[in-house]
C-alpha positions in Angstrom: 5.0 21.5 22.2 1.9 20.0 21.3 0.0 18.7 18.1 -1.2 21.2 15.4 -4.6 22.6 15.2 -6.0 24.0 12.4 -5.6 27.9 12.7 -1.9 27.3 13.8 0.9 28.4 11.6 4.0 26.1 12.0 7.3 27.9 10.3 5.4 30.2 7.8 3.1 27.6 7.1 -0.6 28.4 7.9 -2.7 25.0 8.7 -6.2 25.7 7.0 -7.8 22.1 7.0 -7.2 18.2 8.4 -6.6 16.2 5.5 -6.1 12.6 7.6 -5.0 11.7 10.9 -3.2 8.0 10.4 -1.4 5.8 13.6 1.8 8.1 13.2 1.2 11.1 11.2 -1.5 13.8 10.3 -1.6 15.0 7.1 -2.7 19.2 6.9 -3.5 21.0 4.3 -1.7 24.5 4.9 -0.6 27.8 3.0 2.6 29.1 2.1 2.5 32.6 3.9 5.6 34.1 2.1 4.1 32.3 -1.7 0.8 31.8 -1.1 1.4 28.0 -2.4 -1.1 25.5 -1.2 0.9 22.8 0.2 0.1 19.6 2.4 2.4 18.9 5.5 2.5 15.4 6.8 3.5 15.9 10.9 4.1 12.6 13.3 2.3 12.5 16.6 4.2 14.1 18.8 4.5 10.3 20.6 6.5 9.4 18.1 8.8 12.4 17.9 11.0 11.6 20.7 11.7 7.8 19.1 14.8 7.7 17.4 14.4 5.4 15.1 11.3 7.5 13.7 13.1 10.5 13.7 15.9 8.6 11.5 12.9 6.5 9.6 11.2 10.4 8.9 14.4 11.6 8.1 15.2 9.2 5.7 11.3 9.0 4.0 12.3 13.0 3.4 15.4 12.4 1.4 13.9 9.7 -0.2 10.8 12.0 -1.8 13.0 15.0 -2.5 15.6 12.9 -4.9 12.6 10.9 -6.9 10.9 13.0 -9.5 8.0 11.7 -11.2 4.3 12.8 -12.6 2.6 10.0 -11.0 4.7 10.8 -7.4 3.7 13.2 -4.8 6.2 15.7 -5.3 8.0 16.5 -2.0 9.2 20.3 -1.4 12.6 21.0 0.5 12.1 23.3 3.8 13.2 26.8 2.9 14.0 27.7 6.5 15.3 25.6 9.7 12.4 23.6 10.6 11.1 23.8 14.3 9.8 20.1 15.0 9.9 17.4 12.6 7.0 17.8 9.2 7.5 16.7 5.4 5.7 19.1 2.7 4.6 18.0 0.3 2.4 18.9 -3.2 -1.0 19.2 -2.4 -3.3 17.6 -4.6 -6.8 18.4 -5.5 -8.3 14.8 -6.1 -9.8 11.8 -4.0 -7.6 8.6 -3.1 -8.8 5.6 -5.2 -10.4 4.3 -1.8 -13.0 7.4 -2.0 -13.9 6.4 -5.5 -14.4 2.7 -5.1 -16.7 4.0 -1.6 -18.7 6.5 -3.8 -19.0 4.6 -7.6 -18.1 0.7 -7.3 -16.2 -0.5 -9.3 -14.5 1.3 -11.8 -15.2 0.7 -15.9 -11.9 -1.2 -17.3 -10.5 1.5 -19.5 -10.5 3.8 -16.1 -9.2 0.9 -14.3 -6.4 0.0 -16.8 -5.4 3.7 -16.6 -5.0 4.1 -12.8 -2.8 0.7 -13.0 -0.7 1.7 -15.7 -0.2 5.2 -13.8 0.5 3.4 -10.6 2.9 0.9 -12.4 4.8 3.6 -14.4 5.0 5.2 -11.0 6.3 1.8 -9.3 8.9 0.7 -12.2 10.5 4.2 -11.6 11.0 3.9 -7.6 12.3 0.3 -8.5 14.5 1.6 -10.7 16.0 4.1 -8.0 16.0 1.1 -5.8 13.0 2.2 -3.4 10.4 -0.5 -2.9 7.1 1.0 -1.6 5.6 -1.6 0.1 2.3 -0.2 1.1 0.5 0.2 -2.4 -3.4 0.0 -2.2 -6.0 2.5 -3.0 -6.0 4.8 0.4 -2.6 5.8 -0.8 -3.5 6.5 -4.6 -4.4 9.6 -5.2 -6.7 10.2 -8.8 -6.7 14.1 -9.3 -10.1 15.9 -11.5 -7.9 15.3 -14.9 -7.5 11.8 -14.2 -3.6 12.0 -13.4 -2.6 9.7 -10.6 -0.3 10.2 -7.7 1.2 7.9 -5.5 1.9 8.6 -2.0 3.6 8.1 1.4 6.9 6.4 1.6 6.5 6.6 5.0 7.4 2.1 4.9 9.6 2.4 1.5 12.5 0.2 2.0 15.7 1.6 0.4 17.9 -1.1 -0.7 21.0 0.5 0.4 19.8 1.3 3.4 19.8 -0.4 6.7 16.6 -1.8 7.7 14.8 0.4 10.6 12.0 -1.1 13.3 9.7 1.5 15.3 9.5 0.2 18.6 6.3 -1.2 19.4 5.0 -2.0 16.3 4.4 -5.4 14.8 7.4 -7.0 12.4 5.1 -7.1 9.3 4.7 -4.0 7.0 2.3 -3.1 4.9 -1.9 -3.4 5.0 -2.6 -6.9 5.0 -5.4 -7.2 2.4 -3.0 -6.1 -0.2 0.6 -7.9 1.6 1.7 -10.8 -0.4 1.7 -14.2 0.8 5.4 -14.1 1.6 5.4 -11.0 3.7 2.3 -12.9 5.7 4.5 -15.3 6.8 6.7 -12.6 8.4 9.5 -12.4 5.0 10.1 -8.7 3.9 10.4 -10.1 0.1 11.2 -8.1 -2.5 9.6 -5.3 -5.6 7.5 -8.2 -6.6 5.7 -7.3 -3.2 4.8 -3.9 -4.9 3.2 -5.9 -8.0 1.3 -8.3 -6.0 -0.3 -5.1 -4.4 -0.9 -3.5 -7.4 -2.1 -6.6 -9.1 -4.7 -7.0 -5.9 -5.5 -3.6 -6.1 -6.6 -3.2 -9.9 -9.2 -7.0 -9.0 -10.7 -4.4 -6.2 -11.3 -2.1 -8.9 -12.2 -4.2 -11.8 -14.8 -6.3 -9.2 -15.4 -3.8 -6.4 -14.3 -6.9 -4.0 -11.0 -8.5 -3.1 -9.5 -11.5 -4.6 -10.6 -13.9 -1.2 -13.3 -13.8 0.8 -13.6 -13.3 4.4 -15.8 -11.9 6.7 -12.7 -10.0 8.5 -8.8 -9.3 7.3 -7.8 -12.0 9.6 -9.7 -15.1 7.8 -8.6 -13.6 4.4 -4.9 -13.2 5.4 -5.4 -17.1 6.3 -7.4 -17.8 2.7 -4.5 -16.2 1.2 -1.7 -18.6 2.3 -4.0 -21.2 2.1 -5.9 -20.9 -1.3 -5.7 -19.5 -5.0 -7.4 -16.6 -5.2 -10.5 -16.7 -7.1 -10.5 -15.1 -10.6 -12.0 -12.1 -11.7 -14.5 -13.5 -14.4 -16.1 -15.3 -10.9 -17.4 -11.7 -9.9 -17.0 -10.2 -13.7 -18.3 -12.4 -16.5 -18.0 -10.3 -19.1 -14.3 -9.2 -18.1 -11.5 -10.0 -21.0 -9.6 -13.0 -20.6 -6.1 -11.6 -21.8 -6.8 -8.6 -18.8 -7.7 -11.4 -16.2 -4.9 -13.5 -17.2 -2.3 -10.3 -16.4 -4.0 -9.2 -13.0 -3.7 -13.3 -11.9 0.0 -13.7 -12.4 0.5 -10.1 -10.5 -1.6 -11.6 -7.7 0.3 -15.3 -8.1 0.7 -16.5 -4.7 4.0 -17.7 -5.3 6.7 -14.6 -6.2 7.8 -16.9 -9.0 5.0 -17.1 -10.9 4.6 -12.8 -10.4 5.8 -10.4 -13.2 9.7 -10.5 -13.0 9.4 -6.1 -12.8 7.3 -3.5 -12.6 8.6 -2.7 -16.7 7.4 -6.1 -17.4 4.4 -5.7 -15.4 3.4 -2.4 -17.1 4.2 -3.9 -20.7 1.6 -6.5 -20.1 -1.0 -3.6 -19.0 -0.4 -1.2 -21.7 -1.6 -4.0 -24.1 -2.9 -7.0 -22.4 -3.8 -8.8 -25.4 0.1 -9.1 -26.0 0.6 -11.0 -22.7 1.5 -14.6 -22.6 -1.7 -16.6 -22.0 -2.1 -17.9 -18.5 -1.3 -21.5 -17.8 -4.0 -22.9 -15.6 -3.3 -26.2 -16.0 -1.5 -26.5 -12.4 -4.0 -24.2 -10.5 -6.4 -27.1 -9.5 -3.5 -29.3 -8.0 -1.8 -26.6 -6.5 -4.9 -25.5 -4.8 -5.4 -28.6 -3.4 -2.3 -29.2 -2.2 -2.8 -25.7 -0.7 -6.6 -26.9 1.4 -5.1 -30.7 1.8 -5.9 -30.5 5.5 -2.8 -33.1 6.5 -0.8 -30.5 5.0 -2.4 -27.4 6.9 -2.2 -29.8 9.9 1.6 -30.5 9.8 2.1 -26.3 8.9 0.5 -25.8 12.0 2.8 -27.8 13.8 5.5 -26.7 12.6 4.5 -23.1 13.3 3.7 -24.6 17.0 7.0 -26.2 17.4 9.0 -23.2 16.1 7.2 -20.8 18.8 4.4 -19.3 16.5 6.9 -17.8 14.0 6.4 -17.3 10.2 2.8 -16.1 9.2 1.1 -15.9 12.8 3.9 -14.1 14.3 3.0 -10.4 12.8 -0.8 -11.0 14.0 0.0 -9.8 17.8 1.7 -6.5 18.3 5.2 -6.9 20.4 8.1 -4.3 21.2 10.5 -5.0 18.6 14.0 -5.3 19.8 16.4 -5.4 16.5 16.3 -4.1 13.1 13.3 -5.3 10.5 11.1 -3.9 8.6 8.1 -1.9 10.4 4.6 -1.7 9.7 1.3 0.2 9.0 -1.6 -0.1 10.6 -4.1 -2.8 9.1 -7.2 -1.9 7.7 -10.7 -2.5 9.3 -13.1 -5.1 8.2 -14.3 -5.2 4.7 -18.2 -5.1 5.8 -17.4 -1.9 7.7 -18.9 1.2 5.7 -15.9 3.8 5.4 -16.3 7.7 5.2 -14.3 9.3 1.7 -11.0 9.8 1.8 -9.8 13.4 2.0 -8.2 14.7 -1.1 -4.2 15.3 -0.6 -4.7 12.7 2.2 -1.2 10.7 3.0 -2.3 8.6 6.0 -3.5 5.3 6.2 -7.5 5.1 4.3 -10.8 4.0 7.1 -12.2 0.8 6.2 -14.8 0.0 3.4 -17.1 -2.3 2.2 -14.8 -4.9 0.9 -11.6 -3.4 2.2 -9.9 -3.0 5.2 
């Protein structure tokens, strides 16, 4: 056995085009042979075929996509004969992720930008509602098709909450793409859907601003800004932007869980009509954020950190064999000053780097 090649034709399925190649999977566009149907077939490396736990970790992802139904989910198809080796198919759709459009156009005008967030939330508050937590939302997995619907993608890291949790061997403790983790999952916690929001939340700043909400010359000093600092506003990089919208996409990006949207249904109320939101309360920002850069108290963190043997945030920074159950995690994005080539349309994997993303 060895990895597909375009040309190839893998049980009835013939594989016309290379949508993305991410660290476990390769997304293909290929046709139905017996339909015609245009479908897109997400296959693991054949490295990671033989590992159990991603066989069961694949298995389970399947499952997972062929129970949910929703317009703004990638629709997954069930295998109509025995399959051969281990592949997903999926819809294909004719669009560009969300990471393709910010690398062509910028930042996005509001109105579009409110759209693809409700879209994305609406999305989100039904795979919480089925108990599925995505935990990798950001805009290389965010697909916009020509007539503007959006499509969420790869559950490939969704945790299931009645499901064990399952670690690929080899791969860091910490899920997710860091620019878009929440504080809490940087310091090595899996957390919970209000990880989701915080992604979203960080996700619809990128598109509002064209930037991320902290600055950094590299993902690794704006993980540390993140667990360090309040993130700057949006009006810093948007004057013009409207207050009661700035105040929502600030409490989704809260570093504290606490102070986050409660759900993705509240979450999604407050972005159908932002004006109705409660106003933001900014009178503890300033304190908190210097308690946050006091540098006696991100001395005696580091101490601790020290003393416990580099545990908590640090620990995901350095890949290790993982030895027990946990959750697992994608590969992080490049640095944000790194120019990125478009995202293929369909595209399931893991987005390249751009200016002001991973």
């Amino acid at each position: 056995m060895r990895d597909l090649l375009v040309g190839d034709t893998l049980d009835g399925y013939r594989i016309e085009a290379l949508l993305a190649r991410g660290g476990m999977a390769a997304i293909f566009r290929a046709v139905d042979e017996e339909s015609a149907e245009t479908v897109a077939l997400k296959v693991p490396h054949l490295q990671y075929e033989a590992d159990v736990v991603f066989y069961e970790r694949f298995r389970r992802e399947e499952e997972m996509a062929l129970r949910l139904d929703h317009p703004n989910l990638v629709k997954a198809h069930p295998p109509r004969r025995e399959k051969s080796r281990v592949y997903l198919i999926m819809e294909y759709v004719d669009g560009a992720t969300l990471a393709a459009l910010l690398d062509e156009g910028g930042p996005l005008p509001a109105a579009r930008a409110l759209d693809v967030a409700r879209q994305t939330c609406d999305a989100l508050a039904y795979l919480h509602a089925h108990g599925v937590i995505h935990r990798d939302v950001k805009p290389g997995n965010v697909l916009v098709r020509r007539d503007g619907q959006v499509k969420l993608l790869d559950l490939g890291i969704a945790h299931l909450d009645t499901a064990r949790r399952l670690t690929i061997s080899g791969l860091s403790a910490s899920i997710g793409t860091p620019d878009y983790m929440a504080p809490e999952q940087l310091r090595g916690r899996a957390g919970d859907a209000r990880v989701d929001l915080y992604a979203l939340g960080t996700m619809l700043y990128e598109l509002l601003t064209g930037r991320l909400p902290y600055a950094g010359a590299d993902w690794e000093a704006r993980a540390r800004a993140k667990r360090l600092e309040e993130p700057a506003p949006p009006s810093a990089l948007l004057p013009g932007i409207d207050p009661a919208l700035e105040a929502v996409v600030m409490k989704a990006i809260a570093p504290a869980a606490a102070d986050r949207h409660a759900s993705a249904a509240e979450l999604l109320s407050d972005l159908r009509d932002p004006s109705a939101a409660p106003p933001r309360d900014r009178a503890l920002r300033p304190a908190r954020a210097r308690r946050r850069l006091d540098p006696r108290h991100v001395g005696a963190a580091l101490l601790v950190a020290a003393a416990l043997g580099g545990v908590g945030g640090i620990a995901w920074l350095s890949h290790r064999r993982i030895i027990e159950t946990g959750a697992e995690s994608a590969a992080s994005r490049a640095a944000a000053t790194q120019p990125r080539a478009p995202a293929a349309a369909g595209a399931g994997a893991v987005a390249r780097p751009g200016p002001g993303r991973p």
